[in-house]
Each structure stands twice: as structure tokens, then as C-alpha cells.
N, C-alpha and C positions, 0 to 999 in steps of 0.2 A: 436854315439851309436844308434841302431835301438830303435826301439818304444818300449822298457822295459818300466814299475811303477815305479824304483825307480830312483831318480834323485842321481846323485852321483857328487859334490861338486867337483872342480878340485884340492883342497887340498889333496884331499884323494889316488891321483896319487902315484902311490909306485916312488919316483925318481931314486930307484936302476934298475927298471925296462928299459931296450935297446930302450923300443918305447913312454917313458917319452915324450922325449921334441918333436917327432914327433904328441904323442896325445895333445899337448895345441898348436897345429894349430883348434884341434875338441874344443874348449872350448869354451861355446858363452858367450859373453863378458854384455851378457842382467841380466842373472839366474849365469853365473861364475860356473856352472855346464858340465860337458860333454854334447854336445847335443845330444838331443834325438830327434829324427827324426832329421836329419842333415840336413839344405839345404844350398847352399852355393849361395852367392848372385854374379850381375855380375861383383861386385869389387871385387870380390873371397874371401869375408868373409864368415865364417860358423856361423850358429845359430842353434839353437833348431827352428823347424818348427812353433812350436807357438806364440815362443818368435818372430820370426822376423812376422810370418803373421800381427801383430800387428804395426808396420812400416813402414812408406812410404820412412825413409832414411836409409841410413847405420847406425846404432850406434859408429861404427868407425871410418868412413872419412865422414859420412852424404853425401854421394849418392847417388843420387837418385834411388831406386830401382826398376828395371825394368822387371828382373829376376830370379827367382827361380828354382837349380837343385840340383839332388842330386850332393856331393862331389864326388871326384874320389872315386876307390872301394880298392886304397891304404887306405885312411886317412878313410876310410869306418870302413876298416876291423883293423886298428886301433885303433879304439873305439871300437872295442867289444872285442878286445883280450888285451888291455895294463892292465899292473896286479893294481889293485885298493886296498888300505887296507877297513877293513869292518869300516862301520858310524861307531860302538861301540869300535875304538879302546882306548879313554880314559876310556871306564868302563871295560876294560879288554880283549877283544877280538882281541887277535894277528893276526888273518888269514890274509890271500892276497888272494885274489883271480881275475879272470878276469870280465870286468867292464860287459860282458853279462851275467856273472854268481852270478851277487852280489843280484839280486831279489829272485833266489833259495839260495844261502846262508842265509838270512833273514829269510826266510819261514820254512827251515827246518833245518839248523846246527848252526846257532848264539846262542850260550847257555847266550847272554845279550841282545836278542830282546826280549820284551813282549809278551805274547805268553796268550792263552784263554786256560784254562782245555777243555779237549776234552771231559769231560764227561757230557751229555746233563743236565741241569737244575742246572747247579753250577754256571758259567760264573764269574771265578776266575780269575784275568790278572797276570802274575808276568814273571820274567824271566825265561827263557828257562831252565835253569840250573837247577834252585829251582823249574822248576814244579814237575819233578820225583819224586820227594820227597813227594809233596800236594800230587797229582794222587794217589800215593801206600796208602793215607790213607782218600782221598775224600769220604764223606761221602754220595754221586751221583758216585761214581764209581760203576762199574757191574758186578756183579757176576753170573753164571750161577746157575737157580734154580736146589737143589739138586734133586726137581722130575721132572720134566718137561723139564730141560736144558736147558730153555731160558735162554736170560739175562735178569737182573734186578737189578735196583739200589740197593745200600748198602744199604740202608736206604726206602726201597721201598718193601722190605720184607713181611709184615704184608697185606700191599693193596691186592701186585700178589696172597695172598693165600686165597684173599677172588674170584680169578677168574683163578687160577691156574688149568688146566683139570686135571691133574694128583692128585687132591689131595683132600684125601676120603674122605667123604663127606657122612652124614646122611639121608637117605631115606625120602623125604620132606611129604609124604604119611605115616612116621613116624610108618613103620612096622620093626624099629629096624634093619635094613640091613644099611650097610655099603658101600658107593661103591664109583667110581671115580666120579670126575664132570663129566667128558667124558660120562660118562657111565648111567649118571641119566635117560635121556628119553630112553635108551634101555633096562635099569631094568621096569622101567614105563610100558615100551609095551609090555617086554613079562614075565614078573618073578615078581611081587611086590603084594604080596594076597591084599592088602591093595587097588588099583587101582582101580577104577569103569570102567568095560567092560561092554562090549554091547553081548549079547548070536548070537555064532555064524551062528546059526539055520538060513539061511534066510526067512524072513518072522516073526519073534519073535523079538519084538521090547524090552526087556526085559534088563534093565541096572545093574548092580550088583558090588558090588567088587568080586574081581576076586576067593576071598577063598567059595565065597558062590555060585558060577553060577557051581558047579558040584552040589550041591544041588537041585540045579531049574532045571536043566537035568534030575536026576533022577525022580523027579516030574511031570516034564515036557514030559514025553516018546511019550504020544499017542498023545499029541498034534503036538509035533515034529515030530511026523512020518504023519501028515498030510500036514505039510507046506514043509518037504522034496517031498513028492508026488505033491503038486501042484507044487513044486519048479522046478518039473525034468517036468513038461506041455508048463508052459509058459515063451516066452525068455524076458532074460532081457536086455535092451537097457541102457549106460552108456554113459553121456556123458560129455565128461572131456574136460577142457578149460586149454591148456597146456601155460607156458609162460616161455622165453626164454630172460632172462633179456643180457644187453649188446651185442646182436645178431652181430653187425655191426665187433667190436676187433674180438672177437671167430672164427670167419666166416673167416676172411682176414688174421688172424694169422694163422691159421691151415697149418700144412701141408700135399701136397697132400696124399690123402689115411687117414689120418686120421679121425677122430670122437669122437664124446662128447652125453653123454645121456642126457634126463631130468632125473626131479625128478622122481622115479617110483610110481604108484598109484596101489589103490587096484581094482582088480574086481573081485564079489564074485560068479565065474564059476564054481566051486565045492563044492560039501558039504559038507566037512572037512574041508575047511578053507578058507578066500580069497587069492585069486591070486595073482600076483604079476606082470606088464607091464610100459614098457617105449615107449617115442620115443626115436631115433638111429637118429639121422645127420649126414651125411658126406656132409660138405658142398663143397670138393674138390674129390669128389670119379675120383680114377684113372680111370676108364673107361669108365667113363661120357665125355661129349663133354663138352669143354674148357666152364668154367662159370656153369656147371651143379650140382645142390644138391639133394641128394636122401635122404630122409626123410621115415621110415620104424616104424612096431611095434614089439618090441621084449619082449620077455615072462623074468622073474626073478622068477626062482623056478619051479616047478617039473607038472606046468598045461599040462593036458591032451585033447585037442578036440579041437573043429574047433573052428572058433571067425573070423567074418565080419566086415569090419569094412571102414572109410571114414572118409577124411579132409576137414578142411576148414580154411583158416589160411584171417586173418581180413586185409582188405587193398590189399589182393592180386586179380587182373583180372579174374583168371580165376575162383575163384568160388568152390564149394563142386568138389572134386574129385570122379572118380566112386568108387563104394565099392570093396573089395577086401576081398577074402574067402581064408582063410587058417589054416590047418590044421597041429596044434600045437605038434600032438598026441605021435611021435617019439621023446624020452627024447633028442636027439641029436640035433634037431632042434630049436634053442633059435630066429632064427630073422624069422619075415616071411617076404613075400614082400612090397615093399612099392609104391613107386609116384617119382618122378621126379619134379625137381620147376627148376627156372632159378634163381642162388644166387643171382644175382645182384636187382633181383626183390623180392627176398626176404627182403634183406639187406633195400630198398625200402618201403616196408610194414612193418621192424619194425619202421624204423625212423618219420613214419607218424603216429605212439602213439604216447601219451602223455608221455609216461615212455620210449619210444624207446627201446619199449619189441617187441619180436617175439610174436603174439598170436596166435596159433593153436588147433583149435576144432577138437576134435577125438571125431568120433561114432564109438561104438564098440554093438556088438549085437551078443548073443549066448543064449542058452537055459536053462536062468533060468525068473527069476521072479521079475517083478518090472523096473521102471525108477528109476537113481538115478543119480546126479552131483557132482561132484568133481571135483576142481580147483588145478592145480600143479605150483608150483612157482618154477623158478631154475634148475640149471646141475647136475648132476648124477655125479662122480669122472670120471677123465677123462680114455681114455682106449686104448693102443696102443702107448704109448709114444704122440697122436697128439693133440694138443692145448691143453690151461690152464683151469684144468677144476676147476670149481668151488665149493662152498658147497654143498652138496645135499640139497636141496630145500623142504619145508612142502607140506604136499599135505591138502586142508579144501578144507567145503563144499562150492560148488559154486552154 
């Protein structure tokens, strides 16, 4: 028999089977088993390959042995096809089956082999037969949550619903709303009167929950109409320290033409609200020269006007990139231009972090007011069907 796990006893030979007495020429006389890995020695004994490596004579006529080959690919193919009753025929299991097929027999149709529940964290052994039975009412078997439609244990209930997204969950800000886990930090950021914002006015450092900052607005009028006018004099310079965890997988999986964002950050170019900006990677762009990744800024949301801006990514040769000017203005327009790297060089400069992050510095420069830092951690969803993208990423201050 070839190299199967299970050793199969020469007892268990069906005798009604035509190639019986042709298969106990295959039976080594060491184990009394069919052999497995056959070799036949140069007194033209068979053995099991282990049973005889162990040998220096014949076990049969004591030989000296000087040879070892396979048997013919008669008595080969013999051993794998003469029909075998299964181990468990005294606890019940009638089947026959062929002697290469009795490892899959074991594994998946012997209703009297011992068998593990399949369902993780029980590890219950019994026969194959009587597991159906356990499974339909293990109390680690898995049910699909009735909100969320994961699985989860029978008995694991109570835990999932303490991390369950789908499941509603009281406004921790404790302004009496109602809403999903999913949904906590986006009620937080833009709907929760309860929240402590920051007054959008640039220039007005001013913290408030969020029911009272129309208040400070209305009070606030002349003051705000002076820091909007300084606002619209001087430009504001922003510079974000972009990080791009697992660069190396993303980059080599991707397929060509595809792309993945970061996380998007804010930059506050308007004065009605901040802005919204990513980088763009294609680390495979189809019309790049074979190895080439183009690296770009693209706008998220309805920003209107020019915006300047330069990279510099840590560990890479070449250094600050030149600046690049462009003009956002046309609603149509979401990417502007970007820069050209070499991937492999990139891939290079994350792995020489500590974290074997991508680290890329974006200046961005347009005409408001103030320096300010922001650090982006993480991928934006992915876009195009191209590479796995990942969670969207927090942006803090850096």
C-alpha cells in the first residue's frame, strides 16, 4: 500500500475479494499489516519501508540485505485496490471498502470511529453516529445573531451583545438617543447636543457642547466676522504625517490598476466647515512603467479652490518632492495630481520602520490661517474592486 496513516491489519482482508490471496504476497511479516510504503528486498520479500529499514536481514529467510526496491506495480496496485473490511467491524460497521480508501472512510463515513464535535470550545469525543445527535443540541453550537448575522455560540449570547454592531445601544454622552454600536462615533460627530465641539469659526478656540455653540454664535457675531477676515489674508500651512500600516501585503497583492485610500483628514479651507482630503495609491497604475506607484491628493466633499501641496515619505532617497498646485474648484474634479515613487522602494522605506508602516508627510498650503498637525493612521475602504482594504483609520493630533 502507498504511504496512507492508517495501518490496516492483514486480518481485515475481505477473503471473498479475487485479489485476497494475491494481496498477502504485500503483507510484511515484521507489523502483519499491509505494507505501507512497500519495498521489496533482494530475496523478493515485501515489507513496510520502516519496518525493514530497521534490518540488516531478511525477517524471513535472514538474508542478508543488500537491496531495496519498489515491488512490481502488479502487487503495487494490489495493495491499494484489494477490498479491506473497516477496523470497526466488531462494534458494527459492516462496510468494505478498498485498502487506499480506508483513511477516508475513518475520517469522514465510519459512524463508529470517534469523532471531536466540530463546534469550537466543546471538544466532546464520541462516535460518529451519536454525534448528530450531541451537535443538534451542544450548547458551543452556532447560531446566527438574529441582528448582525454572525455566528455565535449557543451559549455565547449574552457576551456578542455586549459587542454586537448592530445592537442599540444608549448615547454614552447620555443625551437620551438611542442608536447602533456601529453608529456611536458618527452620532458623536455630527448629531449628539450633548458632545463638546470646538466652534467652527477658524481662529475661535472656543469648546462647547454642541446644543450651546449656536448660542456663542449668536454672541459671538463681530468677533467672528473679524477672524473670518483675517482668515480669508493669511494661508494656512497643514501638515499631516500620513501612515500606511502593512504597506509590503497591500502593495504586492493589489491588482494592476487598482488603489486603496488612507484615512481622510481634515483641512479647514473654508469657512463653513472643514474640508475633507486623502492620499490615493496606486501602487500598480496601469500606465506607469513596470514597478511604478503614483501617490496623489484627493479632495472628499464639495472643497472649492486651489491647495499646494508636497511629500516626503521617511526612509525614502529621494527626499521632499516638488510642490504641486492645483485647482480643486470644478465639483467634477476629486483627484488632483500627484508624484511618481518606485514601489519596490517604497515597500523598502516601510520595512526599515519599526512598525513597518509607510510614513508619508503631506504639506498642504492654501489661504487661510494658522499652522496646524494632524497624524493619520490606516486605509480609507477599498475602491475599484483593487486590494483588501482595510478599516478606516483615526486621524489625532500629531
Amino acid at each position: 500500500m502507498a504511504s496512507g496513516r492508517v495501518s490496516i491489519p492483514a486480518s481485515l482482508i475481505d477473503p471473498k475479494c479475487t485479489l485476497a490471496k494475491l494481496a498477502a504476497d504485500g503483507v510484511c511479516s515484521v507489523c502483519l499489516n499491509l505494507a505501507r510504503e512497500p519495498r521489496e528486498t533482494n530475496c523478493e520479500h515485501v515489507f513496510c519501508r520502516p519496518c525493514i529499514s530497521r534490518c540488516s536481514h531478511c525477517p524471513n529467510c535472514r538474508t542478508y540485505v543488500t537491496e531495496l526496491k519498489h515491488p512490481n506495480r502488479t502487487l503495487r496496485g494490489v495493495l491499494e485496490t484489494v477490498t479491506v473490511k473497516c477496523k470497526h467491524r466488531e462494534e458494527g460497521c459492516k462496510e468494505r471498502v478498498a485498502a487506499k480508501d480506508m483513511e477516508k472512510h475513518l475520517q469522514n463515513d465510519c459512524l463508529m470511529e470517534e469523532t471531536v464535535c466540530r463546534f469550537q470550545g466543546c471538544g466532546v469525543q464520541m462516535k460518529r453516529g451519536k454525534l448528530a445527535s450531541h451537535e443538534r443540541n451542544c450548547l458551543h453550537r452556532t447560531l446566527p445573531c438574529e441582528r448582525c448575522n454572525l455566528p455565535i455560540a449557543f451559549n455565547g449570547k449574552r457576551q456578542h451583545n455586549m459587542v454586537c454592531p448592530k445592537m442599540p445601544v444608549k448615547c454614552p454622552k447620555k443625551c437620551n438617543a438611542e442608536i447602533l454600536r456601529s453608529r456611536v462615533q458618527e452620532h458623536l460627530d455630527t448629531q449628539c447636543p450633548e458632545e463638546t465641539v470646538k466652534c467652527f469659526v477658524p481662529g475661535c478656540d472656543v469648546e462647547l457642547k454642541r446644543k450651546l455653540m449656536g448660542a456663542h454664535q449668536e454672541r459671538r457675531v463681530e468677533e467672528h466676522r473679524r477672524l473670518f477676515a483675517r482668515y480669508q489674508q493669511e494661508p494656512e500651512v497643514l501638515n499631516v504625517c500620513v501612515e500606511l500600516p502593512d504597506f509590503e501585503r497591500k502593495a504586492f497583492s493589489a491588482e494592476d490598476g487598482s488603489e486603496f485610500n488612507s484615512s481622510s483628514f481634515v483641512f479647514q479651507a473654508s469657512p463653513a466647515k472643514g474640508s475633507r482630503f486623502f492620499l490615493r495609491v496606486c501602487p500598480k497604475e496601469e500606465d506607469s512603467d513596470e514597478g511604478g506607484a503614483w501617490v496623489s491628493l484627493c479632495k472628499k466633499g464639495h472643497f472649492r479652490g486651489k491647495l499646494s501641496w508636497s511629500l516626503t515619505i521617511d526612509n525614502y532617497e529621494e527626499g521632499e518632492t516638488e510642490s504641486v498646485t492645483h485647482d480643486f474648484s470644478k465639483s467634477e474634479v476629486n483627484d488632483g495630481p500627484g508624484h511618481w515613487f518606485d514601489l519596490e522602494e517604497l515597500v523598502s522605506a516601510a520595512l526599515e520602520t519599526k512598525d513597518r508602516v509607510l510614513k508619508i508627510h503631506l504639506r498642504i498650503a492654501s489661504v487661510h490661517s494658522g499652522t496646524r498637525f494632524v497624524h493619520v493612521n490606516g486605509y480609507g475602504p477599498a475602491v475599484n474592486g483593487g486590494g483588501a482594504g482595510l478599516g478606516v483609520g483615526a486621524a489625532r493630533p500629531y
